[in-house]
C-alpha positions in Angstrom: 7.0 -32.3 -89.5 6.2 -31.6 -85.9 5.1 -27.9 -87.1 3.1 -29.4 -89.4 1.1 -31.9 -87.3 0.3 -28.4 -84.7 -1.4 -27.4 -87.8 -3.4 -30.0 -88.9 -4.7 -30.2 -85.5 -5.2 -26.6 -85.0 -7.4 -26.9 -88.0 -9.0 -30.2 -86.9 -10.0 -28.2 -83.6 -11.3 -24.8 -85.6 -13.6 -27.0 -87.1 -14.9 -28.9 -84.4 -15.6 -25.9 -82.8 -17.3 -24.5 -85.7 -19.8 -27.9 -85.8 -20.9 -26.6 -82.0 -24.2 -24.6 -81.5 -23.2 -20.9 -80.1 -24.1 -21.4 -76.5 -27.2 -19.4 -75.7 -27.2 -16.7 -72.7 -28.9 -17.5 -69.7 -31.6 -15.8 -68.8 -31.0 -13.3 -65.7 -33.3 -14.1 -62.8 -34.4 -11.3 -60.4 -36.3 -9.7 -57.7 -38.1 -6.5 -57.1 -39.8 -5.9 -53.6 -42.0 -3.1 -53.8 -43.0 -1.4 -50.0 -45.1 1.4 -51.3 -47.0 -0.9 -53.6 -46.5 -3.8 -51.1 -45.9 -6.1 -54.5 -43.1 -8.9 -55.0 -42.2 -9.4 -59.0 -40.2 -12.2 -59.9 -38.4 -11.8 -63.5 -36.0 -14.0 -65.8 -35.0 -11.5 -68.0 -37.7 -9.3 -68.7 -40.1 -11.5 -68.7 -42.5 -11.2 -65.0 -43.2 -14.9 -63.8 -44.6 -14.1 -60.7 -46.2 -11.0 -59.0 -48.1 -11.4 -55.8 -49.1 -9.5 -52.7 -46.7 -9.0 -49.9 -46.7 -7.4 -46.7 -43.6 -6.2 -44.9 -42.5 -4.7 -41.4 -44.4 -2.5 -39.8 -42.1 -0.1 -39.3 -40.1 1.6 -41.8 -36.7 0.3 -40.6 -37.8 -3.0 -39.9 -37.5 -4.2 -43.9 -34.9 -2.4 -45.0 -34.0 -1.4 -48.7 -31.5 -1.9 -51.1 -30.0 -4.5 -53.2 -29.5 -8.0 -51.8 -28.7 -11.8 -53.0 -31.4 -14.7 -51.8 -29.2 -16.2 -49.1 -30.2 -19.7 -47.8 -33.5 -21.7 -48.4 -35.3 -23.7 -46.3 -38.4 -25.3 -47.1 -39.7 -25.0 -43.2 -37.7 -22.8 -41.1 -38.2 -21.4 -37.6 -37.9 -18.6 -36.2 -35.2 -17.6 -33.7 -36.3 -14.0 -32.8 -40.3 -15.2 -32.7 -41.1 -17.9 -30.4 -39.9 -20.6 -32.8 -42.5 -19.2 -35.5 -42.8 -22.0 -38.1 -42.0 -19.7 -41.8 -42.7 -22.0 -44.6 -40.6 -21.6 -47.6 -38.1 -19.4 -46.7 -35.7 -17.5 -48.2 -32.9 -15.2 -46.6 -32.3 -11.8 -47.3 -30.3 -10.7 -45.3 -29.9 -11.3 -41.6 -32.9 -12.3 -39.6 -35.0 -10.8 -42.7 -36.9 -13.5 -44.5 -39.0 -13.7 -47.5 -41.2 -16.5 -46.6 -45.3 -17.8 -46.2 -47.7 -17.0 -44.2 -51.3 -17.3 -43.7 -52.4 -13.6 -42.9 -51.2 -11.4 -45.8 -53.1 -8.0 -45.9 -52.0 -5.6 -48.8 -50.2 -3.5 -45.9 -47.5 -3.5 -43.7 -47.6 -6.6 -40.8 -44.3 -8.0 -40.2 -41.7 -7.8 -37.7 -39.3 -7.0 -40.8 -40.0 -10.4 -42.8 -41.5 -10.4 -46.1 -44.9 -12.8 -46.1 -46.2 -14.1 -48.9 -49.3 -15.6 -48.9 -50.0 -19.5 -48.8 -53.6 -19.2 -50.4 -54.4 -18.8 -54.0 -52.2 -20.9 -56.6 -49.3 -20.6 -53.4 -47.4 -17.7 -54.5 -45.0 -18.5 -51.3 -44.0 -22.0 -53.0 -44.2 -20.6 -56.4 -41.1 -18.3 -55.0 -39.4 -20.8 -53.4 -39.5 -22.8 -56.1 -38.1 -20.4 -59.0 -36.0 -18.5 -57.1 -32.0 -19.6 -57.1 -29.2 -18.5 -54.6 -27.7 -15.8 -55.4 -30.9 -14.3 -57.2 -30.7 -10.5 -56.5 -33.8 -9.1 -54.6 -34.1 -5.1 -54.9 -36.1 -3.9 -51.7 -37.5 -0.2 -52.6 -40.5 2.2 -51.1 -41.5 3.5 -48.3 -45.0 2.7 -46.7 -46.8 6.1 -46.1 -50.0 4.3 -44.4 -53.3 4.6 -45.9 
């Protein structure tokens, strides 16, 4: 008897599960940071949902490259290393290095290491900070060869 009841609720369960709708993936959000190209792309999957101009650290060192997870956000953070330097929608990269906004992006190098993003047209820096999840991976690649 009792084998017979684990049955008819094995087969109860089998069923139920077949009723449920296979669970779909989720979609794989990430980061690319070029420094040649001085581009952010924002991705779920392969699909781009944001690209925007960017300009990193003046130096080579000062952003560096390599694979990384968005650490903390803050919607206004300050600067430590800067003379309390307000840095609107920020996101941590690693460290002190911060992908945030800023009012003066040109399409080259002009950071102490951050990433800016500009404020003006549509808000790409809000935009980010928006979409983007902890734990999102952020590539950092390039090399700035000055033009």
């Amino acid at each position: 008897m009792r084998r017979r009841l684990c049955l008819i609720f094995s087969v109860a369960a089998l069923a139920a599960d077949a009723q449920q709708p296979a669970a779909r993936p989720e979609t794989i959000k990430r980061v690319e940071i070029d420094k040649t190209k001085q581009t952010l792309r924002a991705y779920e999957g392969d699909r781009l949902i944001l690209e925007t101009r960017i300009s990193t650290g003046k130096w080579d060192k000062s952003t560096p490259n390599g694979q990384f997870s968005a650490g903390e956000k803050e919607r206004m953070h300050y600067s430590k290393l800067f003379h309390n330097a307000p840095m609107p929608y920020s996101v941590q990269v690693t460290g002190d290095v911060f992908i945030h906004g800023f009012g003066v992006v040109p399409r080259s190098p002009a950071s102490h290491g951050c990433i800016r993003v500009p404020l003006d047209k549509g808000n790409p820096a809000k935009q980010f900070f928006d979409w983007v999840e902890t734990g999102t991976p952020i590539e950092i690649t390039g090399h700035w060869e000055g033009r």
